[in-house]
C-alpha positions in Angstrom: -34.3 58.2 15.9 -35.6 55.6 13.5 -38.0 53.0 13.9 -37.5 49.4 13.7 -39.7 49.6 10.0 -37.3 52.7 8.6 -34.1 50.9 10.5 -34.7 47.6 8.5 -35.2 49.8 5.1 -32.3 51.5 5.4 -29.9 48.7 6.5 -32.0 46.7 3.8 -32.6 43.5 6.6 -35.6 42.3 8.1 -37.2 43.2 11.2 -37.0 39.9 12.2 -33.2 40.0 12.1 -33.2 43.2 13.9 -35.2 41.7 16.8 -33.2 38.7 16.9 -29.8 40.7 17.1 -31.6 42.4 20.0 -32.7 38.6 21.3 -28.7 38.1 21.1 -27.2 41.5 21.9 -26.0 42.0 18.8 -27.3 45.0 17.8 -29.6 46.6 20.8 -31.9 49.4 19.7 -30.8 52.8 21.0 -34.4 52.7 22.5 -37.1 50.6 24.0 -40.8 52.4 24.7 -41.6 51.1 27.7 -45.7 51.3 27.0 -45.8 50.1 23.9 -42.4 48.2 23.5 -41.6 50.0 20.2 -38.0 49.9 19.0 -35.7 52.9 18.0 -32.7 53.0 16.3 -29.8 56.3 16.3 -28.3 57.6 13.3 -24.9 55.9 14.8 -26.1 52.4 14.5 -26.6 52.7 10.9 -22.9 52.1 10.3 -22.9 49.5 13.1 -25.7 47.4 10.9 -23.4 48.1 7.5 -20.3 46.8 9.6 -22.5 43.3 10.7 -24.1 42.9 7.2 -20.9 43.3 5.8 -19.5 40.6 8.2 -21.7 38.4 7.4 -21.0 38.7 3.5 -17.6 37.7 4.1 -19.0 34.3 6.2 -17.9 35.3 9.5 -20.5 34.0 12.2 -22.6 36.0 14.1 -20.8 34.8 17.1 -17.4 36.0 15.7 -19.4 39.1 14.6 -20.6 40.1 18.4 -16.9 38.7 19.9 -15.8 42.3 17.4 -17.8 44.5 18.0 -18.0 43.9 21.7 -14.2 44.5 22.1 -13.7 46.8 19.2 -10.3 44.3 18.5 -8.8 45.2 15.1 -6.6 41.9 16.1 -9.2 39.6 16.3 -11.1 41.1 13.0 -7.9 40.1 11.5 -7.5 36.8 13.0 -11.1 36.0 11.5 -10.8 37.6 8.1 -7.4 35.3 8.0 -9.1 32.3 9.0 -12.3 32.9 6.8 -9.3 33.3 4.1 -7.9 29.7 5.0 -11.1 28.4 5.1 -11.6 30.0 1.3 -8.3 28.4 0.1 -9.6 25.0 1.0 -12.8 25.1 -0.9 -10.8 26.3 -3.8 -8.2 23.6 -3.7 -11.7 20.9 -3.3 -13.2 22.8 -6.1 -9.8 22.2 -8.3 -9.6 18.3 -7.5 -13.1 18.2 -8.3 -13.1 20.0 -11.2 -10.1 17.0 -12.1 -12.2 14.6 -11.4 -14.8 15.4 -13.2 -12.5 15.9 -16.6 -11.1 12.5 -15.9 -14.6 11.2 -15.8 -15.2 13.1 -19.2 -12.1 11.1 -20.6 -13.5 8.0 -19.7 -16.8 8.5 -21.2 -15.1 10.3 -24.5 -13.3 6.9 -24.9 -16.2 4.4 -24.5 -16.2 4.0 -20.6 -19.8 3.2 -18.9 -21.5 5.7 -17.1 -22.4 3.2 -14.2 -19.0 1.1 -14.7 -18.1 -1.1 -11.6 -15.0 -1.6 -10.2 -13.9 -5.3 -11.8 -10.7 -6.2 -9.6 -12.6 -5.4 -6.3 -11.3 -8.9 -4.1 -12.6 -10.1 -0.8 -10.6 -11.6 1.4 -10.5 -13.2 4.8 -7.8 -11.3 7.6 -7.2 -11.8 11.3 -6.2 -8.5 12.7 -4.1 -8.0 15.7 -5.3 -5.9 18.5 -4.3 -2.2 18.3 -3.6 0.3 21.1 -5.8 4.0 19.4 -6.2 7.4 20.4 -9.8 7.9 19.5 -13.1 10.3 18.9 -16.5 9.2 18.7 -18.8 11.7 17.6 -22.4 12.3 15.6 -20.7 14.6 13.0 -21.6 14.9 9.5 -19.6 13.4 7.2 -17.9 16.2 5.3 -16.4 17.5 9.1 -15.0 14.3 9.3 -11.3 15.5 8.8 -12.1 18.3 11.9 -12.4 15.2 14.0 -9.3 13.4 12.3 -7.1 16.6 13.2 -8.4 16.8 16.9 -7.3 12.8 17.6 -3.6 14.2 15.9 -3.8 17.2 18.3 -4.5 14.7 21.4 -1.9 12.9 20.0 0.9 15.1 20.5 -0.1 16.6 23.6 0.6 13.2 24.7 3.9 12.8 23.6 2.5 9.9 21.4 3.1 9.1 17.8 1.1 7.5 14.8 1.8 4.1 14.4 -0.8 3.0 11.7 -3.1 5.0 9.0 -6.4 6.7 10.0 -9.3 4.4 10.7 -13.3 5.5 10.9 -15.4 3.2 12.7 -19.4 3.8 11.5 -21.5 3.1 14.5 -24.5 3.8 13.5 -27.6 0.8 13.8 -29.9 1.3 11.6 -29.6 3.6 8.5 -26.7 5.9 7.9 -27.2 9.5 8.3 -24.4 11.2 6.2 -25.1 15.1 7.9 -25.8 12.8 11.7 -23.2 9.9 11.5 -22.4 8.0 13.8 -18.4 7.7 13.6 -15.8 6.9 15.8 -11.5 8.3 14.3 -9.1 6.4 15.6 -5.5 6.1 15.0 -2.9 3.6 16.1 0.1 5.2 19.0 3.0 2.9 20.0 2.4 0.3 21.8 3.8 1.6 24.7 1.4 4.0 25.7 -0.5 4.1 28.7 -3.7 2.8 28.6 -4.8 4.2 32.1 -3.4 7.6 31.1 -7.0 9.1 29.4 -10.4 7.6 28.6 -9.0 8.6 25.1 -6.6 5.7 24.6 -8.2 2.4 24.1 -7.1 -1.3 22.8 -9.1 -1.5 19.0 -9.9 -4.9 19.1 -8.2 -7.6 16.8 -10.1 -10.8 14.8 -11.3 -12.0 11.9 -12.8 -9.4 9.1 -14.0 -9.7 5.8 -11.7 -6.9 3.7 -11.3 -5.4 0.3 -9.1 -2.5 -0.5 -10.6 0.1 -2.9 -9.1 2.6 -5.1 -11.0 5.7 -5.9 -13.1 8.6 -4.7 -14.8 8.1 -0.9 -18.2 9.0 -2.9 -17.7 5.3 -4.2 -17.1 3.6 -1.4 -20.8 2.2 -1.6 -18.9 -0.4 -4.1 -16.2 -2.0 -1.6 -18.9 -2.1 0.7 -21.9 -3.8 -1.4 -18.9 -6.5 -2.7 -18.0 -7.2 1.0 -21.2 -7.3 2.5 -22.7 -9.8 -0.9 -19.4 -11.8 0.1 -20.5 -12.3 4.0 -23.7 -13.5 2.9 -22.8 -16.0 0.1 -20.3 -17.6 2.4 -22.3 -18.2 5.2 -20.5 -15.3 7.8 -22.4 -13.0 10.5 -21.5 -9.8 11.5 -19.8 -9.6 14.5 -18.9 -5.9 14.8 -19.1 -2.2 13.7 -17.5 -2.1 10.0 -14.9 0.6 9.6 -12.4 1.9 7.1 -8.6 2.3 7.0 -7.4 5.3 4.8 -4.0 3.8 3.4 -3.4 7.4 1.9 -5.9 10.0 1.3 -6.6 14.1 0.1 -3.4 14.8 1.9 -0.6 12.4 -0.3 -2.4 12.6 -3.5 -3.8 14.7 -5.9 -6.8 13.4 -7.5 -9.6 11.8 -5.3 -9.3 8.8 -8.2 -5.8 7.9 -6.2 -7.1 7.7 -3.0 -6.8 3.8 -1.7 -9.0 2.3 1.2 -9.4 -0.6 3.0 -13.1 -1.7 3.8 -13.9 -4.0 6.8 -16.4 -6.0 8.2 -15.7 -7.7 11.8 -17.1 -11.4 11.2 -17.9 -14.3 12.8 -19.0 -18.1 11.2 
């Protein structure tokens, strides 16, 4: 038997993430002295500790880790290792437009561009917007899961035998100041009109009127632009705000190939 002190020295982790496994049933020591409350470890758990550490170095959470090595399931090993794979391929295909951006931007500068150049054909303008029937998700998310909550309204979508009739809007709910990692966002996207309004609490009329609008071209990082223009606009023309502002992805990462392509339309619900 080894104690908690040799355990964490050979499975080279801290005692404090050995008594926290316990805390979760993760890894329970082979042992507990029931005077002194001293843990012990068996020769067999070493390779149970090497299998969790291991785990974890392959980003597998400790809840998928337990789900394992409760039911010993080679399947659902697989199944995570698969996913974790997925999940890899994303951040490599996000590195890669990255990476493009970033030479693009390097282009620019090589050729006499400004470092803090503004977008010049940025236009305001002044729409009324006819109501809209949505399937929609409000949530405090951060920002970066926002396409997570994009793909659950789809999935609602088609388990109600609906389908898309409009691009992808995010309403930004938030009062006060914008938390990007706690946002306040609502994802909705326009079904036919035909839908049933009483059918969930998830379909809802999006309500039409006037808004103050510009459509940008570019990364979402610079949205900040569309929305500085449209709010300076509101405010030189004498308008109040009259609802929560939202966006309107006319295309987005799943159309184009460089984040530079992406267009979006900026609102402001407003009111003289």
């Amino acid at each position: 038997m080894y104690t908690i002190g040799q355990f964490s020295k050979i499975g080279r982790v801290s005692t404090k993430t050995l008594r926290y496994y316990d805390d979760i049933e993760l890894l329970k020591p082979a042992y507990v002295d029931r005077t002194t409350q001293y843990r012990y470890y068996s020769y067999e758990q070493v390779l149970q500790l090497l299998s969790i550490t291991e785990l974890k170095e392959y980003g597998l959470k400790l809840e998928e880790i337990k789900a394992i090595m409760d039911k010993q399931d080679v399947d659902l090993l697989k199944k995570f290792l698969n996913n974790k794979i997925t999940e890899i391929d994303k951040e490599v295909q996000n590195s890669l437009k990255l990476k493009h951006s970033i030479e693009k931007k390097i282009k620019k500068i090589e050729s006499g561009g400004n470092i803090m150049e503004a977008k010049k054909d940025l236009k305001v303008e002044l729409k009324e917007r006819q109501p809209l029937v949505v399937i929609s998700r409000r949530t405090i998310t951060s920002m970066s899961n926002i396409s997570s909550v994009i793909g659950k309204v789809f999935e609602d979508i088609f388990k109600m035998n609906l389908k898309p009739a409009g691009s992808v809007m995010t309403v930004y709910h938030d009062k006060q100041e914008f938390d990007v990692e706690n946002a306040d966002c609502e994802i909705c996207v326009p079904v036919n009109s035909n839908a049933n309004m009483e059918k969930t609490e998830k379909i809802k009329e999006f309500a039409g009127g006037l808004v103050a609008t510009t459509t940008f071209v570019g990364p979402y990082s610079r949205l900040g632009e569309a929305y500085a223009k449209v709010t300076k606009w509101i405010e030189d023309n004498g308008y109040k705000y009259a609802g929560a502002p939202f966006d309107i992805y006319l295309n987005g990462p799943q159309s184009v190939k460089s984040p530079e392509e992406f267009v979006t339309e900026v609102c402001f619900p407003i009111s003289k």
